[in-house]
KOLTI-676209 format. One record per residue (C-alpha): z, y negated, x; residue in one letter; residue number from 1. Coordinates in steps of 0.1 Angstrom, whole numbers, m for minus. Layout:
BEGIN
<zz:Z	yy:Y	xx:X	residuo:A	num:NUM> .
...
***
This chain:
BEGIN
<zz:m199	yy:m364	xx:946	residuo:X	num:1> .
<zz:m215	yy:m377	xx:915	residuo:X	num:2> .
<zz:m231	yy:m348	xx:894	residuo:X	num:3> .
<zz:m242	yy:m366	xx:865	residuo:X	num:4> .
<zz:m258	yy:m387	xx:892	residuo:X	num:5> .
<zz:m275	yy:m360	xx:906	residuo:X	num:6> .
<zz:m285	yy:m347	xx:872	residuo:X	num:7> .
<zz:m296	yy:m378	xx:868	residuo:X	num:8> .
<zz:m316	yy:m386	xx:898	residuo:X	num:9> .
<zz:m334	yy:m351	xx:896	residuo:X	num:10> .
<zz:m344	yy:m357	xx:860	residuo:X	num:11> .
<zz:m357	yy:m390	xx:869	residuo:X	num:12> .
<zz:m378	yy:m383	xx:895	residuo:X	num:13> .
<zz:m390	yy:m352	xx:877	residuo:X	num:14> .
<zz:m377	yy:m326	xx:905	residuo:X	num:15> .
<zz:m387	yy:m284	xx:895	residuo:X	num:16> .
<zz:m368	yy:m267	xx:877	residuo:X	num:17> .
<zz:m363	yy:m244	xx:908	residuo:X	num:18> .
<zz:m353	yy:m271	xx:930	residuo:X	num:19> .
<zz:m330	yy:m287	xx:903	residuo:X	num:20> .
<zz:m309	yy:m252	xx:897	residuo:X	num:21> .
<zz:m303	yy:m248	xx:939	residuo:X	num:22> .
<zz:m292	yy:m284	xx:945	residuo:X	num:23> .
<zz:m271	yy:m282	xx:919	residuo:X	num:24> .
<zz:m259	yy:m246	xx:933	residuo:X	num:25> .
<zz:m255	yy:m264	xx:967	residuo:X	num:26> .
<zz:m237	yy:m291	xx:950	residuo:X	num:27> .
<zz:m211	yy:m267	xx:939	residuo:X	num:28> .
<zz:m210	yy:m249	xx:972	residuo:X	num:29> .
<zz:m203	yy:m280	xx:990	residuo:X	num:30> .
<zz:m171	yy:m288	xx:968	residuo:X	num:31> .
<zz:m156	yy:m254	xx:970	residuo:X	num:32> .
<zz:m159	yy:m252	xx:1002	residuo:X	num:33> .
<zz:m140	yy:m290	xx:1002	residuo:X	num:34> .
<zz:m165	yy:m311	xx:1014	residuo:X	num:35> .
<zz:m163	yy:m339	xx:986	residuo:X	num:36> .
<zz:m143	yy:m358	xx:1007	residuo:X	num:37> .
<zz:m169	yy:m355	xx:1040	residuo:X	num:38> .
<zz:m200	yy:m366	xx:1021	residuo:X	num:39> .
<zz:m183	yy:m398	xx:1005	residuo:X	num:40> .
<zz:m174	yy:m405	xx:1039	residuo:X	num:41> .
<zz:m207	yy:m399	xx:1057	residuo:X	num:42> .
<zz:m223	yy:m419	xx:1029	residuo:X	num:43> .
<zz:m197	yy:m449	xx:1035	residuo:X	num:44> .
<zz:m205	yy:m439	xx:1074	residuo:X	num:45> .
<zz:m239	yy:m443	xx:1066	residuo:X	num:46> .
<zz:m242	yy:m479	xx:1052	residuo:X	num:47> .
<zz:m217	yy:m489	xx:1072	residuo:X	num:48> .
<zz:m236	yy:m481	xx:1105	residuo:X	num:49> .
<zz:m273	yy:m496	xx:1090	residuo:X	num:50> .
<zz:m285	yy:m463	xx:1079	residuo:X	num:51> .
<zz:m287	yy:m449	xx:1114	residuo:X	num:52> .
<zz:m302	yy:m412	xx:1109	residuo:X	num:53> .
<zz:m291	yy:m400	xx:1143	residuo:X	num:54> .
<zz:m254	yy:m411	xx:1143	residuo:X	num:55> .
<zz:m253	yy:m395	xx:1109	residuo:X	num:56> .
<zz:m273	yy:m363	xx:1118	residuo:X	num:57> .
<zz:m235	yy:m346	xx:1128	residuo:X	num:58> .
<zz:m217	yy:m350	xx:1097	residuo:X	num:59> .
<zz:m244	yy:m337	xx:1081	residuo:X	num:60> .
<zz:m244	yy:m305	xx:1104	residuo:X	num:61> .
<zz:m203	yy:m300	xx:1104	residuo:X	num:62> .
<zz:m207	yy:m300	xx:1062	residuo:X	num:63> .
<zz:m237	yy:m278	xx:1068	residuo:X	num:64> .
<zz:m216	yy:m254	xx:1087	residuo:X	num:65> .
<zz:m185	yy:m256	xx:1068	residuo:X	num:66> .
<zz:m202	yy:m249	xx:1033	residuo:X	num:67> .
<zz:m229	yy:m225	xx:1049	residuo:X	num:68> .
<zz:m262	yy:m245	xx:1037	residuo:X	num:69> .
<zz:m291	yy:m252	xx:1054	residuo:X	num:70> .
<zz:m287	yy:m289	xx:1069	residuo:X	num:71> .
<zz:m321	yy:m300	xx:1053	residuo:X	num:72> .
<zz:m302	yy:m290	xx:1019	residuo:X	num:73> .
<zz:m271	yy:m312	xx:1033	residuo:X	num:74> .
<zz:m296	yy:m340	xx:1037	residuo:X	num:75> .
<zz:m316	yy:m344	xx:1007	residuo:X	num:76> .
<zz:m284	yy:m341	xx:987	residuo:X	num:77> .
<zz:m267	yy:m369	xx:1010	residuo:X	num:78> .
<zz:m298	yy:m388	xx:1005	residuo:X	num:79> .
<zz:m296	yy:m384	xx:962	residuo:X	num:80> .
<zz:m262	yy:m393	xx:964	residuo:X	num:81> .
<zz:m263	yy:m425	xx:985	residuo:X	num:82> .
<zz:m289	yy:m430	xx:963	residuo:X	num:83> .
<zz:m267	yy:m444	xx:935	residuo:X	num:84> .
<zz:m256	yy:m473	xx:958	residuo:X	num:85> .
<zz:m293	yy:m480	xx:962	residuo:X	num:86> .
<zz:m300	yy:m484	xx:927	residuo:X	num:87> .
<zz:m277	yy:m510	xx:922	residuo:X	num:88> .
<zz:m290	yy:m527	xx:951	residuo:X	num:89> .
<zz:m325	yy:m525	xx:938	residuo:X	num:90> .
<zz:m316	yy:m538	xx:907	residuo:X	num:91> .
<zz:m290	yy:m567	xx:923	residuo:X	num:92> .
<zz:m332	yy:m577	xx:938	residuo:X	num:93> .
<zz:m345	yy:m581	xx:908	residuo:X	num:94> .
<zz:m369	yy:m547	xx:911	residuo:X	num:95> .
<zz:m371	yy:m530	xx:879	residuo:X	num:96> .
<zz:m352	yy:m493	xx:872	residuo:X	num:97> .
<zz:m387	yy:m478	xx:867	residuo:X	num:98> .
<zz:m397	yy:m496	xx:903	residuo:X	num:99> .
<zz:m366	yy:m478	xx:912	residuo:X	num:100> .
<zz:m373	yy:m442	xx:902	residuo:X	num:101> .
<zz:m408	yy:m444	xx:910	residuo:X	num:102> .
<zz:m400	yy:m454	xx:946	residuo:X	num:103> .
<zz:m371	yy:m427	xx:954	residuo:X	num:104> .
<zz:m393	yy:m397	xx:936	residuo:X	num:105> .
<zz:m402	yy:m396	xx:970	residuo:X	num:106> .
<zz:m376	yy:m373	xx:976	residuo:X	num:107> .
<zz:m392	yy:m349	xx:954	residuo:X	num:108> .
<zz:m423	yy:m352	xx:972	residuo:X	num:109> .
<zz:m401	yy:m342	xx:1003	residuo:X	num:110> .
<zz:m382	yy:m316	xx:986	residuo:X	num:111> .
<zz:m414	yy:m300	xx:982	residuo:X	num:112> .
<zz:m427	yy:m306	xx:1017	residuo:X	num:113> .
<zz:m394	yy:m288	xx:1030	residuo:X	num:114> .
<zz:m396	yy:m257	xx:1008	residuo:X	num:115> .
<zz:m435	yy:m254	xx:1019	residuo:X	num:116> .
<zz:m428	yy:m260	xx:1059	residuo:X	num:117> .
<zz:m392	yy:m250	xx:1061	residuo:X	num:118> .
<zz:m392	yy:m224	xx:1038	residuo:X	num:119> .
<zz:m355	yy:m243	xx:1022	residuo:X	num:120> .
<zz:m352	yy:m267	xx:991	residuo:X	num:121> .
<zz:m339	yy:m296	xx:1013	residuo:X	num:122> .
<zz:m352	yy:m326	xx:1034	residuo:X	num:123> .
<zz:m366	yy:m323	xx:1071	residuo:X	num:124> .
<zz:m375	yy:m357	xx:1077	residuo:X	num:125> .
<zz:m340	yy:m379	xx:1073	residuo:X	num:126> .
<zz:m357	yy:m405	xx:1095	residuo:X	num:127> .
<zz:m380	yy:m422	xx:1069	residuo:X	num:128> .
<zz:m356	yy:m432	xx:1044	residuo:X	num:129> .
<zz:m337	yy:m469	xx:1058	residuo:X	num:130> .
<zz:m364	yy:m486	xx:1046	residuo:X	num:131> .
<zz:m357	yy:m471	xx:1008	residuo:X	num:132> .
<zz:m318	yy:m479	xx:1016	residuo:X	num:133> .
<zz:m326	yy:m513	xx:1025	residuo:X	num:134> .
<zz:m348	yy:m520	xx:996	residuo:X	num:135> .
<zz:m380	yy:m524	xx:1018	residuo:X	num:136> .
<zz:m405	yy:m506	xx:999	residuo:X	num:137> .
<zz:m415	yy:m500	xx:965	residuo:X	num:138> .
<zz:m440	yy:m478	xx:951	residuo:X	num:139> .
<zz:m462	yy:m493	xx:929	residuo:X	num:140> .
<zz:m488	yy:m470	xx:912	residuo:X	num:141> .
<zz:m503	yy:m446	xx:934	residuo:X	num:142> .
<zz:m490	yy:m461	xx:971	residuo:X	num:143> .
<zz:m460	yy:m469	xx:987	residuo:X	num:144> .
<zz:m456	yy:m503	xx:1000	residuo:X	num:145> .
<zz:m433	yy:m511	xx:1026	residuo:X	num:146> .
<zz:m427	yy:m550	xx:1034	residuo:X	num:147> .
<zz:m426	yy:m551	xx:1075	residuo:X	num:148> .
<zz:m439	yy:m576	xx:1101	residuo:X	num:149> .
<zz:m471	yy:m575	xx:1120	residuo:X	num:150> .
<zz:m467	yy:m562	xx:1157	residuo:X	num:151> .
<zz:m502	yy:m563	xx:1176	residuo:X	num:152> .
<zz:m520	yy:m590	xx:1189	residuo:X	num:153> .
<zz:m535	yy:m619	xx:1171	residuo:X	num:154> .
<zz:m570	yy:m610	xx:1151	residuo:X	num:155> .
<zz:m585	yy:m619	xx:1121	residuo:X	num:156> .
<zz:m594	yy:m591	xx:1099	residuo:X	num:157> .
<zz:m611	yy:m600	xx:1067	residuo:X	num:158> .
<zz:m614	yy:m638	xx:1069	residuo:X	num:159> .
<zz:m573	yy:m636	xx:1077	residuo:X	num:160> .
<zz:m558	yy:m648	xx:1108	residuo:X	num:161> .
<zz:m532	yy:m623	xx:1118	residuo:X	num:162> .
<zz:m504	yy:m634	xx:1140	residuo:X	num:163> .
<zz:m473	yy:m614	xx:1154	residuo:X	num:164> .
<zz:m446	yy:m618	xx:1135	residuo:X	num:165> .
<zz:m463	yy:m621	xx:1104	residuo:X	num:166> .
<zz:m449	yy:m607	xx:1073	residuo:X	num:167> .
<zz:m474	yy:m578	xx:1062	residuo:X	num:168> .
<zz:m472	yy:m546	xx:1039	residuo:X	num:169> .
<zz:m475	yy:m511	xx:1053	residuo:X	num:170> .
<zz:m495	yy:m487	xx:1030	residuo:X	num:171> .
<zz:m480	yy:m454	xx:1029	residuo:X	num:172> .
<zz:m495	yy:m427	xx:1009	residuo:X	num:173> .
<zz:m468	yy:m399	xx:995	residuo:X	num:174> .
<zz:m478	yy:m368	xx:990	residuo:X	num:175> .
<zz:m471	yy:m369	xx:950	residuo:X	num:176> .
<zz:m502	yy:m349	xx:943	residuo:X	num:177> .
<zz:m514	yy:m380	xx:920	residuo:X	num:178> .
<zz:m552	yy:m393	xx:917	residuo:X	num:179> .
<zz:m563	yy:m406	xx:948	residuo:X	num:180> .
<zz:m591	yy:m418	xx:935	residuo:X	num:181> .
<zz:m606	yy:m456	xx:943	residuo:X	num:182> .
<zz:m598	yy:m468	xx:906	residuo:X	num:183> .
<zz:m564	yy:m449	xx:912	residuo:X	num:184> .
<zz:m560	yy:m470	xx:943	residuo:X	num:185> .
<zz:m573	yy:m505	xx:930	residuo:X	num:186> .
<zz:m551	yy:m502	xx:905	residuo:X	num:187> .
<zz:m525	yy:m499	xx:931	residuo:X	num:188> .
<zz:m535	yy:m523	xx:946	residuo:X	num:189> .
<zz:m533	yy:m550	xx:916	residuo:X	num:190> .
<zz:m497	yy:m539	xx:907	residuo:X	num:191> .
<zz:m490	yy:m548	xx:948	residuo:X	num:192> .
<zz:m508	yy:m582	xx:946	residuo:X	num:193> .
<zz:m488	yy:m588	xx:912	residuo:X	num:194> .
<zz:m453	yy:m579	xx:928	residuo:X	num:195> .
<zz:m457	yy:m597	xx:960	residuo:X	num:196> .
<zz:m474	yy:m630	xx:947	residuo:X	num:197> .
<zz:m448	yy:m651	xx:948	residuo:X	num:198> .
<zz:m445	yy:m650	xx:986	residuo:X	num:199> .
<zz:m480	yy:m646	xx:991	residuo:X	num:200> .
<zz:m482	yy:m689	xx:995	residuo:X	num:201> .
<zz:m516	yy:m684	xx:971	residuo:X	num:202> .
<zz:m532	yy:m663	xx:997	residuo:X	num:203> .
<zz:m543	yy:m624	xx:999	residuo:X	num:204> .
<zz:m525	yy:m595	xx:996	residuo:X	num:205> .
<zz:m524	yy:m583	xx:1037	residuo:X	num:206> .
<zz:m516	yy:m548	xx:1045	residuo:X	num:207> .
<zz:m512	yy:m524	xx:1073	residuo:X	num:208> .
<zz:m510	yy:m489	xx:1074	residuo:X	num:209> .
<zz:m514	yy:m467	xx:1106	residuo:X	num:210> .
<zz:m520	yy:m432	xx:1092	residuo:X	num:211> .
<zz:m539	yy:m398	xx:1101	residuo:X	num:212> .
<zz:m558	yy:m401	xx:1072	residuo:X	num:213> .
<zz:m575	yy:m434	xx:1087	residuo:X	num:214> .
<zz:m587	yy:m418	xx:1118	residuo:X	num:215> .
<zz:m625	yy:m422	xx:1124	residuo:X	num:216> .
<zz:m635	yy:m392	xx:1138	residuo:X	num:217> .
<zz:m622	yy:m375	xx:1104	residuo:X	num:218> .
<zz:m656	yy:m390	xx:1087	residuo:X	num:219> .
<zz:m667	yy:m359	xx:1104	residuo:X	num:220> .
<zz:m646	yy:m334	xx:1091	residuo:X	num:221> .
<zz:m647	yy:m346	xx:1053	residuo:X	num:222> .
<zz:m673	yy:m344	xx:1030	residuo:X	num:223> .
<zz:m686	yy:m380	xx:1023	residuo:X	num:224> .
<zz:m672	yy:m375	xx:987	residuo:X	num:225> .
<zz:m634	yy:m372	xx:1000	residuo:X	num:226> .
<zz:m611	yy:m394	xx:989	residuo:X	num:227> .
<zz:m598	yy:m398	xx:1021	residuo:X	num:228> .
<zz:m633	yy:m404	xx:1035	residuo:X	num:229> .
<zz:m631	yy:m434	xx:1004	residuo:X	num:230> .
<zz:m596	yy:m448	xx:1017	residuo:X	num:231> .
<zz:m608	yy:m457	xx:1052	residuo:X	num:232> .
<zz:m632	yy:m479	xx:1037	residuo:X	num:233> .
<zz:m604	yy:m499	xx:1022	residuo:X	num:234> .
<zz:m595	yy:m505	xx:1058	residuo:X	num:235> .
<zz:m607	yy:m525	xx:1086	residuo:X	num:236> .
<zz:m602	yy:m501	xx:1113	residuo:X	num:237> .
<zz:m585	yy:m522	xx:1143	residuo:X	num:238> .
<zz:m568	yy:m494	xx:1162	residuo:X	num:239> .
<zz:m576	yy:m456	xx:1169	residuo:X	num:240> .
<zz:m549	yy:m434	xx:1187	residuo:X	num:241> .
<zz:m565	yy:m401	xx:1200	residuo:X	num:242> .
<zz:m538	yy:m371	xx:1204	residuo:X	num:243> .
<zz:m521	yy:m346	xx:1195	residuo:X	num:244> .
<zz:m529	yy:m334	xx:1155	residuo:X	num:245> .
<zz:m490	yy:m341	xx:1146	residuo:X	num:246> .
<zz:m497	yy:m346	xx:1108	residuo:X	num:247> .
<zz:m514	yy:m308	xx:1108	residuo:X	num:248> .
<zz:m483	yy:m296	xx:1091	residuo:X	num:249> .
<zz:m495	yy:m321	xx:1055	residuo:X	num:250> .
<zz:m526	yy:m304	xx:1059	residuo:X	num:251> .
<zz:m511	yy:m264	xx:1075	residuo:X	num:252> .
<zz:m479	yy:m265	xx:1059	residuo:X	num:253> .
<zz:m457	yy:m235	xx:1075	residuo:X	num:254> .
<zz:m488	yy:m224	xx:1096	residuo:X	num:255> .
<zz:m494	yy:m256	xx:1112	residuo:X	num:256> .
<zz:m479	yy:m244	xx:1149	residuo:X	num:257> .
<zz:m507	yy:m215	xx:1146	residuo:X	num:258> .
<zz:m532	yy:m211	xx:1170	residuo:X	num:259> .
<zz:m563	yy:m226	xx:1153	residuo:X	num:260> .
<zz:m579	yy:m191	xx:1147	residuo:X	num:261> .
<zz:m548	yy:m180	xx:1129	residuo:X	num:262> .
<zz:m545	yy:m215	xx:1105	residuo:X	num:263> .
<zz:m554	yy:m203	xx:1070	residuo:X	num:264> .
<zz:m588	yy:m214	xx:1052	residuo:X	num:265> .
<zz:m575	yy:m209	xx:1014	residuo:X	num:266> .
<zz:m583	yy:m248	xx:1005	residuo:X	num:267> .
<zz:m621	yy:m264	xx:1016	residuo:X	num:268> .
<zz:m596	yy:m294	xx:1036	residuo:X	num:269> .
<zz:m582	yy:m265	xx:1056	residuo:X	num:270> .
<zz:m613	yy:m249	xx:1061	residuo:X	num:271> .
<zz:m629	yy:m280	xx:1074	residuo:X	num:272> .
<zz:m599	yy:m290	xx:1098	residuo:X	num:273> .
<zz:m600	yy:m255	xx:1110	residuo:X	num:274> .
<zz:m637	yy:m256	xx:1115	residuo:X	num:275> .
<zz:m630	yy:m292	xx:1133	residuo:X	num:276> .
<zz:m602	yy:m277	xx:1158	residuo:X	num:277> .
<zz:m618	yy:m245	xx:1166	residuo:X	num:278> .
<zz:m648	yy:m263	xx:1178	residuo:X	num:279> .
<zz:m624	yy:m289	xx:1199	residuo:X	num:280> .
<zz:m628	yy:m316	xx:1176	residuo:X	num:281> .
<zz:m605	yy:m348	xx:1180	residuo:X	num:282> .
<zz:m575	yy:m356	xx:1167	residuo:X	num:283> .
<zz:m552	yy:m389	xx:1158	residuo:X	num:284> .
<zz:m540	yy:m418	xx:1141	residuo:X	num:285> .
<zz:m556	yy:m453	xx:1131	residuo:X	num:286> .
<zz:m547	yy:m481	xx:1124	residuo:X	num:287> .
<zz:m564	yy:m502	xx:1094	residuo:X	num:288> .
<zz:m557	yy:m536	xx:1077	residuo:X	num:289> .
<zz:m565	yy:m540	xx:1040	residuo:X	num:290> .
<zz:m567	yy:m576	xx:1025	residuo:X	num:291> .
<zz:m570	yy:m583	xx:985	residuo:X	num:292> .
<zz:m575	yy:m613	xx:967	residuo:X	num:293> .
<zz:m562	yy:m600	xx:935	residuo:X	num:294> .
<zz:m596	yy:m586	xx:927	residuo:X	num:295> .
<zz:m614	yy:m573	xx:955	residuo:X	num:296> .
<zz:m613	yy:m560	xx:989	residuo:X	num:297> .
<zz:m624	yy:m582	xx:1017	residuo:X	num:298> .
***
């Protein structure tokens, strides 16, 4: 295990000073209780097996148990640590170290989700980090941008025919507490069409992104000043999935599994989802595609 890598890493990506003194504490636990050995091999196990999360999922456990840490410490230090491999990799692509850091301070983001939900500095959601390992997404600005294919049916959204297959970018938004605002986003947006020109063929920037904070019915809930209210109108809204409110835990943290007469009302977002499911408002997902010239949305 790498310390001045994960010294490194957590500088980088700007992790608290809280955070930074218990992963390194866990570092230190994990090698005294022998484990230096296990990690190199789960990372090797890791790569070696396409970053599959699940096949992985008990190594991480058995050094959980054998050092006595939480397994959602175990990942997120796994996940720094194979980390170094991925920097070379990013580089070897021609994606610049500051591309790099920006686009694995994710991490922190998650870091901080865990100690909110879980109540653990760690990492609780393993499953979302291939696409970093493989080098298929970047974060550029505000947004993450993840390069994918299209999967639905043929449309044209935004003067562009849209065709299975179809290589697209998936928006994802991370919860890095930055502007959100629509210059914020624009910007974003530039630095994508900027990175991605050459294989755009001279055509628009295209991007999907299938997200809570699309859903329709959620025009409702926000006032019409919200940011979020403002991203959905970057979107051509193709797709609306009614169901369960599984993102309530970004908005709930910890107390997302309440009743909704027990959530808490300390922020005007939780008040007004609160307000929403007490009244038996709907909940879900959309899906939107976004398509810029360069300059402007279409």
């Amino acid at each position: 295990m790498n310390q001045e890598f994960l010294r490194l890493f957590m500088e980088k990506t700007d992790f608290p000073a809280e955070a930074r003194a218990f992963l390194t504490g866990a570092s230190a636990q994990l090698a005294k209780a022998g484990q230096e050995e296990a990690m190199a091999g789960t990372i090797r196990f890791y790569y070696e097996n396409d970053f599959d999360t699940a096949l992985t999922q008990p190594l991480i456990e058995d050094m959980a148990q054998e050092s006595g840490l939480s397994p959602y410490t175990v990942w997120e230090l796994f996940l720094i640590f194979a980390a170094e491999s991925a920097r070379k990799d990013y580089l070897g692509q021609n994606i610049s170290e500051e591309i790099f850091w920006a686009t694995f301070a994710d991490m922190r983001y998650k870091v901080l989700e865990c100690k909110r939900v879980k109540g653990v500095w760690g990492n609780f959601v393993a499953f979302w980090y291939p696409i970093f390992f493989r080098c298929d997404i970047v974060k550029l600005g505000r947004l993450e941008y993840e390069t994918t294919v299209y999967k639905g049916p043929e449309r044209t959204v935004g003067g562009v025919a849209l065709r299975t297959g179809d290589r697209v970018r998936s928006i994802h938004i991370p919860s890095s507490g930055e502007d959100f605002g629509k210059e914020a986003r624009l910007a974003s947006y530039r630095m994508a069409y900027e990175f991605f020109k050459d294989q755009l063929g001279g055509g628009p920037l295209v991007c999907v992104c299938h997200s809570w904070l699309l859903y329709p019915e959620y025009k409702n809930v926000l006032p019409e000043t919200s940011n979020i209210v403002s991203f959905m109108g970057d979107f051509h809204i193709v797709e609306e999935d009614q169901g369960d409110f599984d993102d309530a835990w970004r908005v709930f943290g910890a107390d997302a599994d309440k009743a909704p007469a027990g959530l808490p009302e300390d922020t005007s977002m939780r008040r007004a989802f609160k307000k929403h499911l007490m009244a038996g408002g709907k909940t879900g997902a959309a899906l939107g595609v976004l398509v810029f010239d360069g300059e402007k949305l279409a």
